[in-house]
C-alpha positions in Angstrom: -16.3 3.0 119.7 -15.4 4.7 116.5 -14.1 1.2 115.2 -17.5 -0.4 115.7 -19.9 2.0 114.1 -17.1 2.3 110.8 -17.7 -1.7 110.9 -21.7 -1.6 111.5 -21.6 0.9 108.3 -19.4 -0.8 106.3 -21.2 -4.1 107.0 -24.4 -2.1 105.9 -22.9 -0.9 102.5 -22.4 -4.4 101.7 -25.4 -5.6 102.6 -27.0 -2.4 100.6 -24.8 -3.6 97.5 -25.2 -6.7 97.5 -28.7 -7.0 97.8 -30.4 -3.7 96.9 -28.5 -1.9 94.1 -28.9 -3.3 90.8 -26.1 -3.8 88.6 -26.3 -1.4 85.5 -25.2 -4.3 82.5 -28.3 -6.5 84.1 -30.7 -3.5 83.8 -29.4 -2.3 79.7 -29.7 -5.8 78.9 -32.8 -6.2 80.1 -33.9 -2.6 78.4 -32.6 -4.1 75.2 -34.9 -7.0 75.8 -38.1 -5.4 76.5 -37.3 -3.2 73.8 -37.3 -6.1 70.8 -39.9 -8.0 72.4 -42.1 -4.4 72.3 -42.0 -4.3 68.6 -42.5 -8.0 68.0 -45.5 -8.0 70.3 -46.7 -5.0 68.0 -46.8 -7.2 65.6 -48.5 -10.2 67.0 -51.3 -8.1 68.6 -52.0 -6.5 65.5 -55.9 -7.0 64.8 -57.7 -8.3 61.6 -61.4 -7.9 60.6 -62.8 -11.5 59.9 -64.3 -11.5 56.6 -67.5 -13.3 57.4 -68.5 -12.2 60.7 -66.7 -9.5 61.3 -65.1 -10.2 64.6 -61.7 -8.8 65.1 -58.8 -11.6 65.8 -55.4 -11.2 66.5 -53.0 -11.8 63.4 -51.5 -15.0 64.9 -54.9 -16.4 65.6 -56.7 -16.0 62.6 -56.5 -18.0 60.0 -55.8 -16.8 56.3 -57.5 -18.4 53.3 -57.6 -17.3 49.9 -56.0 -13.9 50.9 -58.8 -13.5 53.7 -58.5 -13.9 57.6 -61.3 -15.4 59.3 -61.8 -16.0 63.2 -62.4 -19.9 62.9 -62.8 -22.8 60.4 -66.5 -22.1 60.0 -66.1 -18.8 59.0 -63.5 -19.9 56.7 -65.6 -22.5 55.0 -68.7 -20.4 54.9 -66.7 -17.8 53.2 -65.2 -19.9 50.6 -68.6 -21.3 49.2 
């Protein structure tokens, strides 16, 4: 009797390990990760007044022109004549 419950238990543990706890290297590697890509992103969704319209792009969408961001090629012609 005593057998069988230490083997249900045991049996459970590893079940429990093996599928529910997370392995510690995974998860700081992972936290190393998010944290770059955080302060990349912060860059990238950094926003930009367009110098025509005045819509507000995000700096890897606009487009740059004689030291200007604009939202779109139209802008970006109207505000070079």
């Amino acid at each position: 009797m005593i057998l069988k419950l230490l083997l249900i238990v045991g049996v459970i543990t590893v079940v429990y390990m093996m599928f529910f706890k997370k392995k510690p290297s995974v998860t700081e590697e992972k936290k190393r990760k998010t944290t770059s890509n955080a302060k990349d992103s912060k860059d990238i969704n950094e926003l930009v007044k367009c110098e025509t319209c005045g819509v507000y792009v995000e700096l890897n969408e606009a487009l740059l022109s004689n030291a200007k961001y604009y939202c779109c090629s139209e802008c970006a012609q109207k505000g070079s004549l």
